[in-house]
N, CA and C atoms of all chains as a GROMACS GRO file, in nm:
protein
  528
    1UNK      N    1   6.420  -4.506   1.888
    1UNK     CA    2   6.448  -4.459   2.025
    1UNK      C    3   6.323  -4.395   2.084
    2UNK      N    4   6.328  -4.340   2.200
    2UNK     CA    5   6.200  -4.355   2.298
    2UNK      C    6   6.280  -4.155   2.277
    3UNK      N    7   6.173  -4.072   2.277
    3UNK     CA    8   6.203  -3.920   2.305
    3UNK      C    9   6.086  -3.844   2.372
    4UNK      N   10   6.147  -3.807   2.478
    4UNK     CA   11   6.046  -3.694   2.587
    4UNK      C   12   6.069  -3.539   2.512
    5UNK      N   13   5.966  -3.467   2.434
    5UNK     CA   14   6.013  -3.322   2.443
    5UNK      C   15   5.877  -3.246   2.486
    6UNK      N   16   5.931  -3.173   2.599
    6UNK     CA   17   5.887  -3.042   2.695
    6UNK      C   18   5.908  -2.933   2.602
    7UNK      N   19   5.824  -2.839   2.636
    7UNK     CA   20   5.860  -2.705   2.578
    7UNK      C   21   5.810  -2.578   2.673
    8UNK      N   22   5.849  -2.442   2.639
    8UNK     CA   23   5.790  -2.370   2.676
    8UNK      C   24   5.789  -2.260   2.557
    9UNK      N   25   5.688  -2.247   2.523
    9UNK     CA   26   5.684  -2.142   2.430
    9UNK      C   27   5.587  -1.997   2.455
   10UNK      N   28   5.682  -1.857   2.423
   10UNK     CA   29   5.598  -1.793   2.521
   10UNK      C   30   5.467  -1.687   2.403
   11UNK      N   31   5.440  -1.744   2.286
   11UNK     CA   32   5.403  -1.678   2.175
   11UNK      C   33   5.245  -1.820   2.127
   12UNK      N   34   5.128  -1.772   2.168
   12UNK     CA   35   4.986  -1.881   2.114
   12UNK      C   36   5.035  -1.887   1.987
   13UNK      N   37   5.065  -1.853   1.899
   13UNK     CA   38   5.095  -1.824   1.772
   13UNK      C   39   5.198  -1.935   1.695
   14UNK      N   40   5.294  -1.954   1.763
   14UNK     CA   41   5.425  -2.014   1.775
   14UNK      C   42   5.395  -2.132   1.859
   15UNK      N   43   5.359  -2.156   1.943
   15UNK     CA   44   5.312  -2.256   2.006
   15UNK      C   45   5.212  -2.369   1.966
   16UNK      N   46   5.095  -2.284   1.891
   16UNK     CA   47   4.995  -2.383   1.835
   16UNK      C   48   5.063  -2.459   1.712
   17UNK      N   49   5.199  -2.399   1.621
   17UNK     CA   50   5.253  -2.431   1.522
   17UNK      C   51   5.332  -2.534   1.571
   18UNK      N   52   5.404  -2.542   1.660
   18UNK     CA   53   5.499  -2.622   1.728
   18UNK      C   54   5.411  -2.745   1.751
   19UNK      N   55   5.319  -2.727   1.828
   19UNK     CA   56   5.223  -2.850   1.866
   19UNK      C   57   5.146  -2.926   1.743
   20UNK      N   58   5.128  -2.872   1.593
   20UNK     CA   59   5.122  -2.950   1.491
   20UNK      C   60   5.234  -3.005   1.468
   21UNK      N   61   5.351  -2.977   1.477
   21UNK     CA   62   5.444  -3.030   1.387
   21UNK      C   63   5.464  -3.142   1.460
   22UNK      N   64   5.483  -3.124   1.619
   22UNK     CA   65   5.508  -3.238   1.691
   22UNK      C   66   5.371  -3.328   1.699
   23UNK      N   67   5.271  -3.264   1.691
   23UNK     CA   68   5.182  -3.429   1.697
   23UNK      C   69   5.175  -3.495   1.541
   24UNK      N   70   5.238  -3.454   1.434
   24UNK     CA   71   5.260  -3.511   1.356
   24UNK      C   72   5.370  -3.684   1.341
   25UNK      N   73   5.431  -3.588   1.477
   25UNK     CA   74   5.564  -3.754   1.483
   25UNK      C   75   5.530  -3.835   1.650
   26UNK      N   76   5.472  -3.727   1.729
   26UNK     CA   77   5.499  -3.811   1.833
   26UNK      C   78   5.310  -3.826   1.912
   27UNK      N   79   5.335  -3.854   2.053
   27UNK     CA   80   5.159  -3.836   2.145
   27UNK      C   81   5.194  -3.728   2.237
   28UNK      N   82   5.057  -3.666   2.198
   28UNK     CA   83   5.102  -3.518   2.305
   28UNK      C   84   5.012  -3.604   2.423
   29UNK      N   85   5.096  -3.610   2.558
   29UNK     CA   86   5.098  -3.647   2.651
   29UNK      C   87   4.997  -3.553   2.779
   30UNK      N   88   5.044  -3.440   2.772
   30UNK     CA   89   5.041  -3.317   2.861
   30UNK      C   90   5.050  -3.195   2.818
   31UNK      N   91   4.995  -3.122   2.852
   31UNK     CA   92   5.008  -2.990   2.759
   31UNK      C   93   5.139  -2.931   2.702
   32UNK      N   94   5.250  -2.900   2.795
   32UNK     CA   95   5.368  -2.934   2.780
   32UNK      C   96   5.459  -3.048   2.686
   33UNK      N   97   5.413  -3.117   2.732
   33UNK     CA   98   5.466  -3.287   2.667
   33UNK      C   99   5.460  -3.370   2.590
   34UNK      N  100   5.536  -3.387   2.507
   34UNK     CA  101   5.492  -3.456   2.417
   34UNK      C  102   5.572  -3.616   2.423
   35UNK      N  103   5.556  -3.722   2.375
   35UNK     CA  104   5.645  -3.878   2.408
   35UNK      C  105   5.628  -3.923   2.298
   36UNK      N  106   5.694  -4.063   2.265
   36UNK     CA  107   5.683  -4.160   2.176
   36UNK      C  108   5.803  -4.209   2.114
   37UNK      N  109   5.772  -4.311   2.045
   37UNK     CA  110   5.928  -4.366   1.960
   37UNK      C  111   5.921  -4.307   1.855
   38UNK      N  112   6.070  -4.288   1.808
   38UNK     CA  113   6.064  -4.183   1.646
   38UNK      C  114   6.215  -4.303   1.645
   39UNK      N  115   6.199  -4.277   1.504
   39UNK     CA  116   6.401  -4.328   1.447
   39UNK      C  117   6.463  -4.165   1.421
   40UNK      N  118   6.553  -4.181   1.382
   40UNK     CA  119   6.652  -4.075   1.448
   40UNK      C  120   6.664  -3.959   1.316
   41UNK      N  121   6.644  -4.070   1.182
   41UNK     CA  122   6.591  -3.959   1.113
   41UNK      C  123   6.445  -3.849   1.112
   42UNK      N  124   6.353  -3.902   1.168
   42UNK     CA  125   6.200  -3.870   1.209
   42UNK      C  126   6.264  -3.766   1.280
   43UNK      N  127   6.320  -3.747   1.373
   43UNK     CA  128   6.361  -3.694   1.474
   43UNK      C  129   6.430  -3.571   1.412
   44UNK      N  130   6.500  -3.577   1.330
   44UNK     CA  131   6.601  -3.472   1.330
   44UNK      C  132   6.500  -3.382   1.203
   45UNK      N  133   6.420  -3.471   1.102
   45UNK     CA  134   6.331  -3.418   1.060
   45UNK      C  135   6.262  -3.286   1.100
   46UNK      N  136   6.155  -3.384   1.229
   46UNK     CA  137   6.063  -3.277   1.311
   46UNK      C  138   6.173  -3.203   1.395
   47UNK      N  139   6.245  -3.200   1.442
   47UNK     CA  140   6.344  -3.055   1.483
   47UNK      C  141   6.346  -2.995   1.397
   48UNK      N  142   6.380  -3.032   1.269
   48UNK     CA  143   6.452  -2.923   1.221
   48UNK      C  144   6.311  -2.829   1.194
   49UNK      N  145   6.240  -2.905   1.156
   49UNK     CA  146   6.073  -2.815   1.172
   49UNK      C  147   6.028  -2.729   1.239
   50UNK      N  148   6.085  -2.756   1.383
   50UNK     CA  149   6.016  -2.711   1.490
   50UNK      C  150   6.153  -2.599   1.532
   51UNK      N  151   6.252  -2.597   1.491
   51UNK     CA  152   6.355  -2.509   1.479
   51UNK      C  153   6.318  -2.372   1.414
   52UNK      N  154   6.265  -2.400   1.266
   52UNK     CA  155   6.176  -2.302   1.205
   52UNK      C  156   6.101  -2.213   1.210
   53UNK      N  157   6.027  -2.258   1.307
   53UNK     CA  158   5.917  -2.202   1.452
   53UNK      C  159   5.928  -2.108   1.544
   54UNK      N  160   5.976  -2.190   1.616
   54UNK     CA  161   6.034  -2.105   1.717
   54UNK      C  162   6.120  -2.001   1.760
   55UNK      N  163   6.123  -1.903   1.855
   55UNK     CA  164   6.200  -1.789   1.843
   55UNK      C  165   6.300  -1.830   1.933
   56UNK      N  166   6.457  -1.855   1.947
   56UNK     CA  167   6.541  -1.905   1.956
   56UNK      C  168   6.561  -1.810   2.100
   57UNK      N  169   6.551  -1.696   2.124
   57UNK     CA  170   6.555  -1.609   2.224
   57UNK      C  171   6.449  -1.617   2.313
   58UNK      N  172   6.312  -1.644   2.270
   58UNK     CA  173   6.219  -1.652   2.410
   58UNK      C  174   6.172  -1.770   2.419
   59UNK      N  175   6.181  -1.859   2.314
   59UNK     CA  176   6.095  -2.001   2.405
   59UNK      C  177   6.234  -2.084   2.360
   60UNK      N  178   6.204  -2.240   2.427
   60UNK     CA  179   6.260  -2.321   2.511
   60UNK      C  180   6.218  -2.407   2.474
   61UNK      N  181   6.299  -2.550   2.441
   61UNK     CA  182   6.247  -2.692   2.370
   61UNK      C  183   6.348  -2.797   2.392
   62UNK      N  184   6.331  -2.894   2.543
   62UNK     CA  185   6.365  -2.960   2.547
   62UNK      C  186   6.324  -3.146   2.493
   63UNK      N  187   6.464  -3.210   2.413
   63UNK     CA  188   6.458  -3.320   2.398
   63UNK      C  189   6.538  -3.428   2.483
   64UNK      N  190   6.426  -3.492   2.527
   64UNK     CA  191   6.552  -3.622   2.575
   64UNK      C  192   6.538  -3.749   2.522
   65UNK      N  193   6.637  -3.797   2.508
   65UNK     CA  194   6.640  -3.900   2.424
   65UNK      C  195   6.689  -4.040   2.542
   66UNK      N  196   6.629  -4.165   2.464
   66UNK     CA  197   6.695  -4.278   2.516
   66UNK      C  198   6.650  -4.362   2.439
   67UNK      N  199   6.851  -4.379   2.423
   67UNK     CA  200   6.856  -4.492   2.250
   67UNK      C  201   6.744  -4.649   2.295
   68UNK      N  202   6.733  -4.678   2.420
   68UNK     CA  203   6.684  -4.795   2.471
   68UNK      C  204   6.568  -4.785   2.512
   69UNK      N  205   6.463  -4.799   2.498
   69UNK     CA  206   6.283  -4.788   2.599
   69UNK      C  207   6.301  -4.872   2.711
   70UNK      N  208   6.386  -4.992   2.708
   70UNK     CA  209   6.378  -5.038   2.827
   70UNK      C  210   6.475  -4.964   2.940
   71UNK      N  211   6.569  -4.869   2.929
   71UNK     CA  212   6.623  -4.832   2.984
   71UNK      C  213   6.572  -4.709   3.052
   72UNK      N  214   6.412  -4.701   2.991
   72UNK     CA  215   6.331  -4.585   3.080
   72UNK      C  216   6.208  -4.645   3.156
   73UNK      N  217   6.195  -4.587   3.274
   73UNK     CA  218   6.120  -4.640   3.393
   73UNK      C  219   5.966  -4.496   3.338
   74UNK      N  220   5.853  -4.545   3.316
   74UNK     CA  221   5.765  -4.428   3.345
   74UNK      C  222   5.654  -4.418   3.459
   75UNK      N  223   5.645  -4.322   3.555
   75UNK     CA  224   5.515  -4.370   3.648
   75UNK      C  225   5.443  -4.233   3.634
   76UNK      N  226   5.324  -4.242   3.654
   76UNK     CA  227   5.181  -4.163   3.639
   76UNK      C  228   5.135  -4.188   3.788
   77UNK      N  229   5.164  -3.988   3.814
   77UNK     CA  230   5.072  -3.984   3.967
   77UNK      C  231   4.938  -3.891   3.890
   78UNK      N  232   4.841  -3.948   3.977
   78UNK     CA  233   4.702  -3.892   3.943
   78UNK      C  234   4.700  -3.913   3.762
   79UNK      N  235   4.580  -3.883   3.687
   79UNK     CA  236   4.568  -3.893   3.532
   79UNK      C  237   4.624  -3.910   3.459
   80UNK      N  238   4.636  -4.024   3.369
   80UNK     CA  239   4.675  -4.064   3.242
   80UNK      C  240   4.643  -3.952   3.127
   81UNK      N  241   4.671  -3.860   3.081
   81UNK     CA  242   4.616  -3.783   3.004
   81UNK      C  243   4.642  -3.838   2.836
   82UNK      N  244   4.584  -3.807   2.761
   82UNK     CA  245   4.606  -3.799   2.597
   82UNK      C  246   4.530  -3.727   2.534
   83UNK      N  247   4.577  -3.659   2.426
   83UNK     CA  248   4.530  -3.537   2.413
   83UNK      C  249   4.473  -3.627   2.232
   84UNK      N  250   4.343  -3.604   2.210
   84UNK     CA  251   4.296  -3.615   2.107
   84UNK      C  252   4.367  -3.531   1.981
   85UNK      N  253   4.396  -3.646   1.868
   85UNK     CA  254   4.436  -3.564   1.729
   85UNK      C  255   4.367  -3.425   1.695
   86UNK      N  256   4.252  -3.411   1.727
   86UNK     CA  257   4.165  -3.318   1.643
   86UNK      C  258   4.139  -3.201   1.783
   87UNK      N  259   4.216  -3.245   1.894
   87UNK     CA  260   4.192  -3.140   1.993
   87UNK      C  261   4.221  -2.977   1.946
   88UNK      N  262   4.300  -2.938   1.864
   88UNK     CA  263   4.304  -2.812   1.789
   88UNK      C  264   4.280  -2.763   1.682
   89UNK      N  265   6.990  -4.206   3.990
   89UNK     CA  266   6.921  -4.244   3.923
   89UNK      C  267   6.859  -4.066   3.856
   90UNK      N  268   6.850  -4.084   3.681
   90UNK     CA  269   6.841  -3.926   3.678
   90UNK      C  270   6.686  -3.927   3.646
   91UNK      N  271   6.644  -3.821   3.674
   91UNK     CA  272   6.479  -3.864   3.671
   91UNK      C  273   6.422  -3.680   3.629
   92UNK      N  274   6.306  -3.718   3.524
   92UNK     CA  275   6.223  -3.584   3.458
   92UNK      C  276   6.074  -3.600   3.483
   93UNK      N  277   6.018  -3.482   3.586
   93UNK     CA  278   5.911  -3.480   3.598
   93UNK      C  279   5.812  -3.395   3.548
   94UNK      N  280   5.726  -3.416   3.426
   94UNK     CA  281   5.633  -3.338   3.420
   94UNK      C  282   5.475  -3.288   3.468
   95UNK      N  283   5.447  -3.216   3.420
   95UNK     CA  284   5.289  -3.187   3.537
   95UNK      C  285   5.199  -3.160   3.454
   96UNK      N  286   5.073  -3.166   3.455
   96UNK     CA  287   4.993  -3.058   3.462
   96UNK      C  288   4.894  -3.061   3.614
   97UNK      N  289   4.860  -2.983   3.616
   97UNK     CA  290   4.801  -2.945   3.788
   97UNK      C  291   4.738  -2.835   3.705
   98UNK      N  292   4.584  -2.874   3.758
   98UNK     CA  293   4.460  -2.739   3.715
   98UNK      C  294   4.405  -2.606   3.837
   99UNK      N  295   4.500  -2.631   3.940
   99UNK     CA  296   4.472  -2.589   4.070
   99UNK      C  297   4.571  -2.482   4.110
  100UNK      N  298   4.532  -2.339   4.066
  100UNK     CA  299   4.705  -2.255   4.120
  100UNK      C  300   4.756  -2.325   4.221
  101UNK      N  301   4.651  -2.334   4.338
  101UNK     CA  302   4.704  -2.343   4.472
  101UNK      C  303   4.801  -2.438   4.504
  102UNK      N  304   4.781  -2.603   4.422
  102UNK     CA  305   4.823  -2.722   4.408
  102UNK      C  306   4.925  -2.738   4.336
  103UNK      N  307   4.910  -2.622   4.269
  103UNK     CA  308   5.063  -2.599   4.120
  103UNK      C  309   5.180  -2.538   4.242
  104UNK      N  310   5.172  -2.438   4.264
  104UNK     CA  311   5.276  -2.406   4.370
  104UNK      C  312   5.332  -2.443   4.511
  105UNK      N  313   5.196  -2.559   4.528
  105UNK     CA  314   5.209  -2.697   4.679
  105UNK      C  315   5.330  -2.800   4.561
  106UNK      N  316   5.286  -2.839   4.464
  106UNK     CA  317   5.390  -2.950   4.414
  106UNK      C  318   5.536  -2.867   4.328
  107UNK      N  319   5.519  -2.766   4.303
  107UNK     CA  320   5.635  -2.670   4.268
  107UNK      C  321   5.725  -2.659   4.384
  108UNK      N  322   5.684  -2.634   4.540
  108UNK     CA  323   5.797  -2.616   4.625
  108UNK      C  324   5.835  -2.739   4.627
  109UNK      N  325   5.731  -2.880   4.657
  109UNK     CA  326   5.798  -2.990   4.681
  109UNK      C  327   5.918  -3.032   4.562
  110UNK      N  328   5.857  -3.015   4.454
  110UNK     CA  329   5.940  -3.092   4.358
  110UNK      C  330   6.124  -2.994   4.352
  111UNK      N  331   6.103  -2.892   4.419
  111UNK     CA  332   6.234  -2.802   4.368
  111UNK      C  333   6.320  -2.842   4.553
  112UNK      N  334   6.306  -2.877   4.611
  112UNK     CA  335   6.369  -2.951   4.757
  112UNK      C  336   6.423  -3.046   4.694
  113UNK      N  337   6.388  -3.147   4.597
  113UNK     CA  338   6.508  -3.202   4.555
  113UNK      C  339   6.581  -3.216   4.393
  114UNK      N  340   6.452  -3.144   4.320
  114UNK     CA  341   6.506  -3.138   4.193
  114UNK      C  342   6.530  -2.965   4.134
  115UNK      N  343   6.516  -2.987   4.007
  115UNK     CA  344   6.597  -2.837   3.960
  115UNK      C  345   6.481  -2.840   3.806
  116UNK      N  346   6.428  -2.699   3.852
  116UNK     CA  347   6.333  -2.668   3.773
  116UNK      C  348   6.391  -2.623   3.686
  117UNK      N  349   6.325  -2.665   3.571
  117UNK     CA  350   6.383  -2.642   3.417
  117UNK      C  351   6.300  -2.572   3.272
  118UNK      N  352   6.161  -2.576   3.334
  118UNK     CA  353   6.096  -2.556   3.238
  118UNK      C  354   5.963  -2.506   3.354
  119UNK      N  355   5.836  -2.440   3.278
  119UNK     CA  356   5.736  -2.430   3.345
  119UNK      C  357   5.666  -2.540   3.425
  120UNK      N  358   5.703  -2.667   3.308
  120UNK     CA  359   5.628  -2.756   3.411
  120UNK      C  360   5.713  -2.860   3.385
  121UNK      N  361   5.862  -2.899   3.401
  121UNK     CA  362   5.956  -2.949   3.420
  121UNK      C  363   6.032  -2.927   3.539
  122UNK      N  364   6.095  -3.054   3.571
  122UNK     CA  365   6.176  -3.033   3.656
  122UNK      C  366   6.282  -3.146   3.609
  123UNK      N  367   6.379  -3.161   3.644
  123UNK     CA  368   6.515  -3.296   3.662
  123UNK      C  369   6.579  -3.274   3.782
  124UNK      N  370   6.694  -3.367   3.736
  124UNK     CA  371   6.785  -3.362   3.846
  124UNK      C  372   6.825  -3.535   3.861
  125UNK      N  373   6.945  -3.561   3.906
  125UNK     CA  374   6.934  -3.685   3.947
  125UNK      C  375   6.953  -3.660   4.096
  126UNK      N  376   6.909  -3.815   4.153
  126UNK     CA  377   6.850  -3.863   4.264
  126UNK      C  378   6.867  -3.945   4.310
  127UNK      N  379   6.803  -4.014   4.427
  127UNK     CA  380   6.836  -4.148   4.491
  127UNK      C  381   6.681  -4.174   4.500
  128UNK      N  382   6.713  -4.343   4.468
  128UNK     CA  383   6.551  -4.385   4.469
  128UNK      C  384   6.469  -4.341   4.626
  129UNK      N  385   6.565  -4.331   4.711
  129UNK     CA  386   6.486  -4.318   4.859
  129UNK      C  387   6.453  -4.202   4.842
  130UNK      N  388   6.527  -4.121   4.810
  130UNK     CA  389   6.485  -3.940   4.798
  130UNK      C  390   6.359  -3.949   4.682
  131UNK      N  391   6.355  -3.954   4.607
  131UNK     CA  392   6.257  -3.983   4.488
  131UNK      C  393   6.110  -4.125   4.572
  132UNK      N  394   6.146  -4.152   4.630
  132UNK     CA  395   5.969  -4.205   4.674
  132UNK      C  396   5.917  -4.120   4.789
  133UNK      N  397   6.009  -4.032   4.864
  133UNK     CA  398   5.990  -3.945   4.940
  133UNK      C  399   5.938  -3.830   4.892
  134UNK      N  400   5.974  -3.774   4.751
  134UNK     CA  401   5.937  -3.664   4.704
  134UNK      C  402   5.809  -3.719   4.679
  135UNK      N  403   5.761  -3.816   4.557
  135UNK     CA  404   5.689  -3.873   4.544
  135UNK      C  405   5.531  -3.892   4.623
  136UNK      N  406   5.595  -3.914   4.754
  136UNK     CA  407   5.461  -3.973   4.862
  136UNK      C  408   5.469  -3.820   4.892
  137UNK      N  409   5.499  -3.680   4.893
  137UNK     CA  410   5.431  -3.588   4.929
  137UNK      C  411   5.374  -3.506   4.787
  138UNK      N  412   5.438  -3.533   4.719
  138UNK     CA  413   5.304  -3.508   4.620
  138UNK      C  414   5.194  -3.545   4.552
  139UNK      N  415   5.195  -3.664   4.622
  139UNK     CA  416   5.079  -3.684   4.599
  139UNK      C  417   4.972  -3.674   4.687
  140UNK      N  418   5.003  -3.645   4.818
  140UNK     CA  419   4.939  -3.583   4.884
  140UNK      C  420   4.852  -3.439   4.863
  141UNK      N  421   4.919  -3.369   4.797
  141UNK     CA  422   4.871  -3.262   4.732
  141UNK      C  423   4.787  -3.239   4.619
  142UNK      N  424   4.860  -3.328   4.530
  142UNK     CA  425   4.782  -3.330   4.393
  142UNK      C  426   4.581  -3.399   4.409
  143UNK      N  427   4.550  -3.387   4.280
  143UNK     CA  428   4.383  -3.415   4.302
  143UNK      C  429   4.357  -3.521   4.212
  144UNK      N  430   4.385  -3.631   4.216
  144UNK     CA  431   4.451  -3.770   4.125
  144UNK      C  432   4.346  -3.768   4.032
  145UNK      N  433   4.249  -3.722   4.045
  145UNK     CA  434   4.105  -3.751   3.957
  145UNK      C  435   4.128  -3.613   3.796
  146UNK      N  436   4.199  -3.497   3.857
  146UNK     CA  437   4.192  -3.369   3.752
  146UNK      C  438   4.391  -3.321   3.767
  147UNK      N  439   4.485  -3.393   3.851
  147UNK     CA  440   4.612  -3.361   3.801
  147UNK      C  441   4.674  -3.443   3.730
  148UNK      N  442   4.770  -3.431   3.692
  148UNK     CA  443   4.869  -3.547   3.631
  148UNK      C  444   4.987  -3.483   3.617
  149UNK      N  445   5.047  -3.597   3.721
  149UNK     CA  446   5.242  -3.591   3.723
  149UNK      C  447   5.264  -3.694   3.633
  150UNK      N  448   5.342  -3.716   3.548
  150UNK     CA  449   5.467  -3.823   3.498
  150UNK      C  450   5.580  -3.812   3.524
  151UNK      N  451   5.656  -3.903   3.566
  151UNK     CA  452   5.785  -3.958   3.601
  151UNK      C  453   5.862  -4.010   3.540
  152UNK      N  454   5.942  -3.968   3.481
  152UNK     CA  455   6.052  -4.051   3.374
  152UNK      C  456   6.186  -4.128   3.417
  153UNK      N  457   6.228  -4.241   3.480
  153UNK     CA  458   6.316  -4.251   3.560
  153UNK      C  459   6.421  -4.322   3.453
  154UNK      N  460   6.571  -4.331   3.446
  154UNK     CA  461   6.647  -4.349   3.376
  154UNK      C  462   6.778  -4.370   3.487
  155UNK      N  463   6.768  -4.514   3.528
  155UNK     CA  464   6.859  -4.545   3.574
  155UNK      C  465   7.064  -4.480   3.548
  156UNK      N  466   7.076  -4.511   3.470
  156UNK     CA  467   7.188  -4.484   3.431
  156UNK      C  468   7.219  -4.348   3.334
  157UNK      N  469   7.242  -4.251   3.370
  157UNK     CA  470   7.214  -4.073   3.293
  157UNK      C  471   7.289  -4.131   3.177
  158UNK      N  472   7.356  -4.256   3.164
  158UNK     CA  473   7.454  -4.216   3.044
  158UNK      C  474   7.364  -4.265   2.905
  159UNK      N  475   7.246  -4.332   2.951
  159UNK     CA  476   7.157  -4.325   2.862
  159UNK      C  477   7.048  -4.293   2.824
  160UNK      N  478   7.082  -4.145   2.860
  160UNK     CA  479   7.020  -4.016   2.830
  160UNK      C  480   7.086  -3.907   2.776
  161UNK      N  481   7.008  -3.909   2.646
  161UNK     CA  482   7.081  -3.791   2.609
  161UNK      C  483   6.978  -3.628   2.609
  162UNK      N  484   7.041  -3.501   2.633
  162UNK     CA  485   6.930  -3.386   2.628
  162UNK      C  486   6.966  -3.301   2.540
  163UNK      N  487   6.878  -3.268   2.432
  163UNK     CA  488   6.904  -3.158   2.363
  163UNK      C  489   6.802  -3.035   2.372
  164UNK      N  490   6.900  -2.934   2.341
  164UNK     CA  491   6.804  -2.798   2.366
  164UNK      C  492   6.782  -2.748   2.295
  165UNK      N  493   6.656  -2.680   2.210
  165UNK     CA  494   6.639  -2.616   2.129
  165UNK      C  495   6.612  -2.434   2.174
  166UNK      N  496   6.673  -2.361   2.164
  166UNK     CA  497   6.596  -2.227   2.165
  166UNK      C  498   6.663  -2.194   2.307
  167UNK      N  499   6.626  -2.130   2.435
  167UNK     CA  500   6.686  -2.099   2.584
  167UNK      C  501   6.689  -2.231   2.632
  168UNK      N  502   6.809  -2.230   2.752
  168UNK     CA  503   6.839  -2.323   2.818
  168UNK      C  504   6.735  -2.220   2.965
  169UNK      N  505   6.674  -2.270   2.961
  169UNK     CA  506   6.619  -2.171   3.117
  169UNK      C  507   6.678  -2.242   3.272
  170UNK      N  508   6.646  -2.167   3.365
  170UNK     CA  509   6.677  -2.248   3.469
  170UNK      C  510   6.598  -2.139   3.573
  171UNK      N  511   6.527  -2.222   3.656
  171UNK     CA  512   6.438  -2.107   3.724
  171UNK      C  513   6.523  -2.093   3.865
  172UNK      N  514   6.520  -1.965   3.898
  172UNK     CA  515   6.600  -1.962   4.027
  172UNK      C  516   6.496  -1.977   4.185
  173UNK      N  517   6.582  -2.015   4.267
  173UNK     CA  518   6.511  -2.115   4.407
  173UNK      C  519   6.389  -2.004   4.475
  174UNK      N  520   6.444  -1.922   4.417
  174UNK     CA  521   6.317  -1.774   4.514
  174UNK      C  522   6.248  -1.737   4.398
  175UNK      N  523   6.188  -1.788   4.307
  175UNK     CA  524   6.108  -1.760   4.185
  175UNK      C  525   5.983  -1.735   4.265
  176UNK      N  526   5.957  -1.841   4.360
  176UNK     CA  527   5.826  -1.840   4.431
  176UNK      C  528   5.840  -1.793   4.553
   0.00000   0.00000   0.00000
């Protein structure tokens, strides 16, 4: 399946940890953003990882999912961004 | 049509020009999230004024469009936030 996860995390600390675990499964897109196809075990994997992490009371981690890629439309206003593996 | 927009914008000034536009028809969800579903006419309308704003060479919007919400699914990890309309 195709998965968008956004975050907001309000801790550098907690955040830089979050952003390994997720560029381990997916492409960090945007600073915020991360995309890509995972199977559903991958998925529940890196949550449960990134569950670990995070402080359940101040930051914020949205997933969206769609069982289908063709059933998602994507458009890019202004820059294509991708964030290099070794950017941190 | 339900649709997730993310940002980055390097420009305060340009961050809070595409923050009012994008919250006239969607519902801010994250720092640099927004959703909501929509109508394609409302959504190329939002669209053609932000990009008016944005600086196509140093911003980047993505657009996630998903015809049918029922194949979308969202999970939340940690706060469900929701920013209220007078934040700004």
């Amino acid at each position: 399946m195709f998965v968008i996860i956004t975050y907001d995390i309000t801790d550098e600390n907690r955040l830089n940890k979050v952003r390994k675990i997720l560029r381990k499964y997916l492409f960090w897109t945007q600073l915020s953003t991360f995309e890509g196809e995972i199977s559903k075990g991958k998925l529940a994997q890196c949550l449960s990882e990134v569950k670990e992490v995070i402080s359940p009371s101040e930051d914020s981690v949205y997933v969206y999912q769609v069982e289908n890629p063709k059933n998602l439309n994507k458009k890019v206003l202004g820059i294509e961004k991708s964030f290099l593996d070794n950017f941190l």
